[in-house]
TORVORO-718473 format. One line per 2 residues: number of its first residue (from 1); their letters; for each residue x, y, z of C-alpha. Coordinates in steps of 0.5 Angstrom, whole numbers, plus 500, padded with zeros to 3 digits. Layout:
NUM	a	X Y Z | ...
END
This chain:
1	xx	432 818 407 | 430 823 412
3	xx	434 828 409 | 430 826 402
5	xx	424 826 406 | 424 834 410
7	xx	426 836 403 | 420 833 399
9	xx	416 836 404 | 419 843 404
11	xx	417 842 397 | 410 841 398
13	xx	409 846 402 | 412 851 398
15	xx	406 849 391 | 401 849 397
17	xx	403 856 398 | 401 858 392
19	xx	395 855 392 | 394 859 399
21	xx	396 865 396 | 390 864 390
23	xx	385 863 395 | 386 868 398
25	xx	386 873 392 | 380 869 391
27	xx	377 871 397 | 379 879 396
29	xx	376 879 390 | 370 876 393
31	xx	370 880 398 | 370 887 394
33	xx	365 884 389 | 359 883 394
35	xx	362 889 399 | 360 894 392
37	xx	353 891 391 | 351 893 398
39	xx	345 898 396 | 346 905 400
41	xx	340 909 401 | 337 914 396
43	xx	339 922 395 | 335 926 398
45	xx	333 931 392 | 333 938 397
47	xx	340 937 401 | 343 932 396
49	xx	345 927 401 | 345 921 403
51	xx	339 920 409 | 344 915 414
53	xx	337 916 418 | 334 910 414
55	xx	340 906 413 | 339 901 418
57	xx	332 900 415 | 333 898 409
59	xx	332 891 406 | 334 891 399
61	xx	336 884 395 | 342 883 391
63	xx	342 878 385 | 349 875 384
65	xx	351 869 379 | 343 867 378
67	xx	343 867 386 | 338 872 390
69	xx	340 875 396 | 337 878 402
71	xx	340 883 406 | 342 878 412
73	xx	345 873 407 | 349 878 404
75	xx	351 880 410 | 353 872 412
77	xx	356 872 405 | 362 878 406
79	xx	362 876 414 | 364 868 412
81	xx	369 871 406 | 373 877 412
83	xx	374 870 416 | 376 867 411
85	xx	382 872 411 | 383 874 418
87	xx	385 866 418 | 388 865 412
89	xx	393 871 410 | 396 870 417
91	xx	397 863 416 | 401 864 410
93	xx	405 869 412 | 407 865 418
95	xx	408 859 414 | 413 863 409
97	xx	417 865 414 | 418 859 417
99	xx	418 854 411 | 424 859 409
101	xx	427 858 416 | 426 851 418
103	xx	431 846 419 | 431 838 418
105	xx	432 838 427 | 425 842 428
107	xx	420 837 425 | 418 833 430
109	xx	411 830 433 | 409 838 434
111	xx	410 840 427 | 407 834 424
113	xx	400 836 428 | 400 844 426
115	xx	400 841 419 | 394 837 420
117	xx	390 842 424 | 393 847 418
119	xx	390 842 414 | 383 842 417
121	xx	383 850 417 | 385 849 408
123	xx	379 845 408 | 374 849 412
125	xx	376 855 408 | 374 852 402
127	xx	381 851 400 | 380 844 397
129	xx	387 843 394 | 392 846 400
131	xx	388 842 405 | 389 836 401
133	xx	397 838 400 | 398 838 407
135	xx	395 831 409 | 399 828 404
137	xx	405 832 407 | 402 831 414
139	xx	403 823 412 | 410 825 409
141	xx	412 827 416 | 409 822 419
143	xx	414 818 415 | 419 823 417
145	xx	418 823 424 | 415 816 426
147	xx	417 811 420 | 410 810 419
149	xx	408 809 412 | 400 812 412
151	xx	397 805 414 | 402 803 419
153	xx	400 810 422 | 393 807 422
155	xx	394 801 425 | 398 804 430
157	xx	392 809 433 | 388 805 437
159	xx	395 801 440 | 397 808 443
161	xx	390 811 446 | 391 804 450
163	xx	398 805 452 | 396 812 454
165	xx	390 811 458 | 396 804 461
167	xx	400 810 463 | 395 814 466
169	xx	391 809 470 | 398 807 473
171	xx	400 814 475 | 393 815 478
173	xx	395 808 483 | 396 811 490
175	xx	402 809 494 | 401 806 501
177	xx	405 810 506 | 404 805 511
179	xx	410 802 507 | 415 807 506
181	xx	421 809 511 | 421 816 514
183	xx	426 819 508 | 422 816 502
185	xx	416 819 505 | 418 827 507
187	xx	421 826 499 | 415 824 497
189	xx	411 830 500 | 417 835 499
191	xx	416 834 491 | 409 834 491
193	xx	409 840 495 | 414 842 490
195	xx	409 840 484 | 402 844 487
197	xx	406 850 488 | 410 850 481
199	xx	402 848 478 | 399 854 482
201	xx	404 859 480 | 404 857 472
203	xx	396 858 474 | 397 864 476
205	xx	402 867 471 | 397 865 465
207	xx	391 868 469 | 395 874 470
209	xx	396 875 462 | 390 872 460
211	xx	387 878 464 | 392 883 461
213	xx	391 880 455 | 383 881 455
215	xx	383 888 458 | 387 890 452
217	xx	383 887 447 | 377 888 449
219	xx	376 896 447 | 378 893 439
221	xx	373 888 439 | 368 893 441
223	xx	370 898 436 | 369 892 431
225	xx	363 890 433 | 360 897 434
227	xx	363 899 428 | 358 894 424
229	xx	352 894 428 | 346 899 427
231	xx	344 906 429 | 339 903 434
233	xx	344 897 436 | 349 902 438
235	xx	346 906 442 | 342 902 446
237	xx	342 901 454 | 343 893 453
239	xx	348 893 448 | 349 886 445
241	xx	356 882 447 | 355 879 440
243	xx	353 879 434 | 351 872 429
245	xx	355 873 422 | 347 875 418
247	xx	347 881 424 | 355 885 421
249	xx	353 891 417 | 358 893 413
251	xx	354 898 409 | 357 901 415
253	xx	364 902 411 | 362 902 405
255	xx	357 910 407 | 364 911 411
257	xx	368 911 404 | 364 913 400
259	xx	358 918 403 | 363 921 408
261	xx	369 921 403 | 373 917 407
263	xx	375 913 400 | 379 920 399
265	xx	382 921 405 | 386 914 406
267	xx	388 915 399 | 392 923 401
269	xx	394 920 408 | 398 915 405
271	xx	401 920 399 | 403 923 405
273	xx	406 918 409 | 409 915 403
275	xx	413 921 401 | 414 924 408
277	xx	417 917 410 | 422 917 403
279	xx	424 924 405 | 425 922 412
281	xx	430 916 411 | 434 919 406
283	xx	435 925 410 | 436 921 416
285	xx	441 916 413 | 446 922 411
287	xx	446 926 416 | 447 920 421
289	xx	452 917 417 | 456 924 417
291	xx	455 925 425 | 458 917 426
293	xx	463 917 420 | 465 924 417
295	xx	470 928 420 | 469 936 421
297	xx	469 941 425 | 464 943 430
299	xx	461 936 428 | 460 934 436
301	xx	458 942 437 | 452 941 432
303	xx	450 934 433 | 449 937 440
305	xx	445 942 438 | 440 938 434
307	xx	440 933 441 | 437 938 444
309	xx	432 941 440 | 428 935 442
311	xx	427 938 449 | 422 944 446
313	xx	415 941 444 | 414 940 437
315	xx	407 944 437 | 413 950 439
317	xx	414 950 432 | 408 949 428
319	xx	407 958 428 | 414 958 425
321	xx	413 953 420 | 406 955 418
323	xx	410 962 417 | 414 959 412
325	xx	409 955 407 | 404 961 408
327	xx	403 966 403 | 408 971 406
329	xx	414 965 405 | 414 959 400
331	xx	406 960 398 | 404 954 398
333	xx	398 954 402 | 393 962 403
335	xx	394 963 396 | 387 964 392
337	xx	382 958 391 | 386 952 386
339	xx	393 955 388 | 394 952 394
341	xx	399 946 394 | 397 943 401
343	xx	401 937 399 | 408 940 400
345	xx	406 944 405 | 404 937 410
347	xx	410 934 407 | 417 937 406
349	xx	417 941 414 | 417 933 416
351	xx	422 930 412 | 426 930 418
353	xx	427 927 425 | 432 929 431
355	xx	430 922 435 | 431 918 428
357	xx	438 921 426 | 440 920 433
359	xx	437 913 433 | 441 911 427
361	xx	447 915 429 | 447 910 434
363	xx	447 904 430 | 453 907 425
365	xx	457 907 431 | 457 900 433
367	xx	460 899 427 | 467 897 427
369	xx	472 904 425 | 477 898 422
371	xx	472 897 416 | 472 905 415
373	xx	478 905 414 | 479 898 410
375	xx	474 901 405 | 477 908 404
377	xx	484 904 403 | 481 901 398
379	xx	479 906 394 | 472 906 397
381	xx	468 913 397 | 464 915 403
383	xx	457 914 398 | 459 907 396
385	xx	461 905 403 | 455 908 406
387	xx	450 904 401 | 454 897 400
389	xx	456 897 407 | 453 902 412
391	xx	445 901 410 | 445 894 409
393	xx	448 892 416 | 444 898 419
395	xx	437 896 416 | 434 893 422
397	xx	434 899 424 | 433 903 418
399	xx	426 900 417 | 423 900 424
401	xx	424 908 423 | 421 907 416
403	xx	414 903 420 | 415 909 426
405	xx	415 914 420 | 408 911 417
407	xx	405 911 424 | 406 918 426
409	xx	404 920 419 | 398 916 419
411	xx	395 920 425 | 398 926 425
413	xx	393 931 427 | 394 938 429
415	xx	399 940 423 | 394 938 417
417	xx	388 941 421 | 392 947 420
419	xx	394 947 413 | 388 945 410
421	xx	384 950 415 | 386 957 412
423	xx	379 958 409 | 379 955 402
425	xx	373 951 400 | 377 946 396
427	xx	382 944 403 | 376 939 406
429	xx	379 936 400 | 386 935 403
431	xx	384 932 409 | 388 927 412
433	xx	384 921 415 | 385 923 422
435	xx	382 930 421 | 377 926 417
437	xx	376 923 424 | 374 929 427
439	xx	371 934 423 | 367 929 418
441	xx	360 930 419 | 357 925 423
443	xx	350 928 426 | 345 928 422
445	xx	339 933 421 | 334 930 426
447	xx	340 932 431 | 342 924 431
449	xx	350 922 432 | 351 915 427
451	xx	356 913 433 | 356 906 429
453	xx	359 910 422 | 363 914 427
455	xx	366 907 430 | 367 904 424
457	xx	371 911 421 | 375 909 427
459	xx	376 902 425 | 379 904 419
461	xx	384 909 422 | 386 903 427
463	xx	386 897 423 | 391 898 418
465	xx	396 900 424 | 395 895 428
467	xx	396 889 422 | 402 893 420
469	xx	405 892 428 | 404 885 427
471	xx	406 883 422 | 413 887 422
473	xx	413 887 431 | 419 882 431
475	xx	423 888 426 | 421 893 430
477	xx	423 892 437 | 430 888 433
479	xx	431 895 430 | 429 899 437
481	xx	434 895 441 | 440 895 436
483	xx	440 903 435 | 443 902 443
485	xx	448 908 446 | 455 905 444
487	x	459 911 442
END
C-alpha cells in the first residue's frame, strides 16, 4: 500500500510538471508581449537617435486586450510576470530533479509540508491547476506518512496544537534544586551550560554566513535595482534601498537592446561561445585522451612543453596571433570594407586551452589501464574506446569545462576589442558584449552619463553568468574535483 501510495504521488507530480512548465511558458510569452509595447522615445530628425534625456519623463498608455495602461501599471504588469518566473523556473527545475531522485524513505513530515508551501506558491503565481495537484498530492502523502485519510487529518489538527502546547508548558516547569543530590545538580548545570554554548556558537555560525552572504548579494541587488530605476533616481545623493514594483523601469532594457545595439551583441558573443566552445572540447578530449593513453615518443617531453606554457600570460600572445590572422597572415581581419571575417579571427585562435587538456588529461589517468587493455583485446579501436568509454566516464569533467569555456568567451575583452578595432567602419558591428560594455555610447550630448542604462547593460552581462552557475554549480565543482592529480 505505502509503495502504491509513493508511487501515485510521484505520478502526480510528474502531470504537475507539465502544468509548471505551461504557465511559465505563458509568463514568458507574456512577459515579451507587454516588455515589446513599451514605448521608446522619439528620433531626434537632426542626429537620428533616440533622446534618452526625456526617457524618464514619458508617460505613454498602452492598449492590451481591451484594457488601457498607463506607464505605472505596465510597470507593475512586467514586475509581477519577471516574479512569477524567478520563483517558479527554479522550483520546477529543483522538483524535476528531485522527483527523478527520490526514493520511497525520503517522504516524511518535511516533504509533505514543502509541497503545500509549493502548493501555496502555484496558487499565488496563478497556476490554479498545479496548486490543486499538489493539495491533493500533499493529502496523498499525508496518507503516506501519516495514515490519514484527509478528514481524519482535520480532525487531528486541533488535538495536536494541544499536545504541542502540553509539551511545551512542561518543559517551561522549573525543577526545584533544593530537591536535587549534589551529583543530580552539577549534571543538570553541566548540560545547561553545554546547551547555551552549542546555541550560541550555531548563533554565531549563522550571523557569520548570513553577514557573508549580504556583502556578496548586496552589489547584485544594487546593480538590479540601478539598472531599473531612473536618470534622476540613479544619481541621486539619497538613493532609495527599494523600489514598489509600479517604480521598475524596464524600458531601461528595452534602450539597451534595442537603441544601443545590445540585441546584437549578445547574439555575436554567443555565435562566438557556441563555436569556440565546440572547438575547445574536441580539441581538448583528443589531445588529452592521446597524452593519458597513446604511446609515442616525446610524449612526456611534449605534454611538459605545453605545462609550461601556461606560466607565460596569455596577453604574451595576443601580438603573435593578431599577426597571423591580420592582413600580412591568414587575412581575416585589415583586409578592405566588407572582406573581413571577424568571426574566425575571435574564434579558431582559441579553440584551445592547456589548463583544459591537463584537467582532462588528469581525469583520463584515473581510469583503470585494465579496461584499455580489455578493449584493444577485443578488438576495440582507440576512437571507439574513447567515445563509448573514456568520454561517458569523463563527462563530469568534460561539461565543467564546456560551462568555464562559455564563461571565459562571454567576457572575454582584450582580444575582441583588438580584432574589431582595425579601422573598419563595419567591426562595431562584431562587438562582443563586454566591448559593448565599454565603448557603447553611454553619455549623451548634454554631457549626461545615463548610469541606470549602463547598470542595466551590466546586468545583461552578469545575469545570464550568474543563472548558468546556479543551475549547474553542483556539475561544475564535481568536474573540478574529480579532474585531480592521479598519474
Amino acid at each position: 500500500m505505502d509503495k502504491q501510495l509513493f508511487q501515485k504521488s510521484k505520478k502526480i507530480e510528474s502531470i504537475t510538471f507539465i502544468f509548471d512548465a505551461i504557465a511559465i511558458i505563458a509568463y514568458i510569452v507574456l512577459f515579451l508581449m507587454f516588455f515589446n509595447l513599451l514605448q521608446l522615445p522619439d528620433l531626434d530628425p537632426i542626429s537620428g537617435s533616440m533622446d534618452l534625456d526625456n526617457l524618464e519623463f514619458l508617460n505613454p498608455t498602452y492598449q492590451f486586450l481591451g484594457s488601457t495602461f498607463d506607464k505605472w501599471q505596465m510597470n507593475s504588469v512586467i514586475s509581477i510576470l519577471a516574479i512569477f518566473l524567478i520563483v517558479t523556473f527554479p522550483m520546477l527545475f529543483i522538483n524535476v530533479k528531485k522527483n527523478k531522485t527520490r526514493t520511497i524513505y525520503e517522504v516524511d513530515s518535511y516533504a509533505v509540508g514543502s509541497k503545500f508551501v509549493q502548493a501555496m506558491i502555484n496558487l499565488l503565481t496563478l497556476n490554479f491547476v498545479g496548486a490543486g495537484l499538489r493539495i491533493y498530492n500533499t493529502f496523498v502523502l499525508i496518507k503516506f506518512v501519516k495514515g490519514y485519510t484527509p478528514k481524519q487529518f482535520f480532525k487531528s489538527i486541533i488535538p495536536a496544537i494541544k499536545a504541542k502546547i502540553a509539551e511545551r508548558k512542561t518543559k517551561k516547569v522549573k525543577v526545584d534544586e533544593s530537591t536535587l543530590d549534589e551529583y543530580a545538580l552539577s549534571l543538570k548545570r553541566s548540560i545547561s551550560r553545554q546547551t547555551t554554548v552549542g546555541v550560541i556558537r550555531l548563533l554565531s555560525t549563522y550571523l557569520f554566513l548570513v553577514l557573508m552572504a549580504l556583502i556578496i548579494i548586496i552589489p547584485f541587488y544594487w546593480m538590479i535595482l540601478t539598472s531599473l530605476k531612473t536618470f534622476t533616481e540613479s544619481v541621486s545623493m539619497n538613493p532609495k534601498f527599494f523600489l514598489s514594483i509600479s517604480r521598475w523601469n524596464w524600458v531601461n532594457y528595452k534602450v539597451v537592446l534595442t537603441e544601443l545595439n545590445f540585441g546584437l551583441y549578445i547574439k555575436n558573443t554567443v555565435i562566438v561561445a557556441i563555436f569556440s566552445t565546440i572547438g575547445t572540447i574536441v580539441t581538448t578530449v583528443f589531445a588529452a585522451y592521446a597524452f593519458a593513453r597513446i604511446e609515442f615518443k616525446g610524449r612526456e617531453l611534449l605534454f611538459s612543453i605545453l605545462i609550461m606554457t601556461m606560466m607565460i600570460p596569455g596577453e604574451l600572445y595576443i601580438i603573435t596571433n593578431f599577426i597571423t590572422v591580420s592582413r600580412n597572415g591568414l587575412g581575416w581581419v585589415g583586409m578592405p570594407t566588407g572582406e573581413n571575417q571577424y568571426f574566425l579571427a575571435m574564434i579558431i585562435p582559441f579553440m584551445t586551452s592547456i589548463s583544459y587538456i591537463f584537467f582532462l588529461r588528469q581525469n583520463f589517468k584515473q581510469i583503470p589501464e585494465s579496461l584499455y587493455k580489455a578493449a584493444r583485446v577485443d578488438g576495440c579501436s582507440d576512437f571507439k574506446y574513447l567515445t563509448r568509454v573514456m568520454v561517458p566516464i569523463a563527462s563530469p569533467t568534460i561539461f565543467t569545462i564546456t560551462i568555464l569555456n562559455v564563461f571565459s568567451s562571454w567576457n572575454a575583452y582584450i582580444w575582441p576589442r583588438i580584432i574589431t578595432g582595425v579601422g573598419d567602419p563595419e567591426a562595431k558591428n562584431y562587438w562582443l558584449i563586454s566591448n559593448a560594455l565599454r565603448d557603447s555610447a553611454f553619455v549623451q550630448d548634454s554631457g549626461r552619463v545615463m548610469y541606470n542604462l549602463q547598470i542595466a547593460a551590466s546586468a545583461l552581462v552578469t545575469v545570464p553568468l550568474l543563472i548558468v552557475f546556479f543551475m549547474f554549480r553542483k556539475y561544475i565543482m564535481n568536474g573540478i574535483g574529480r579532474s585531480g592529480t592521479k598519474g
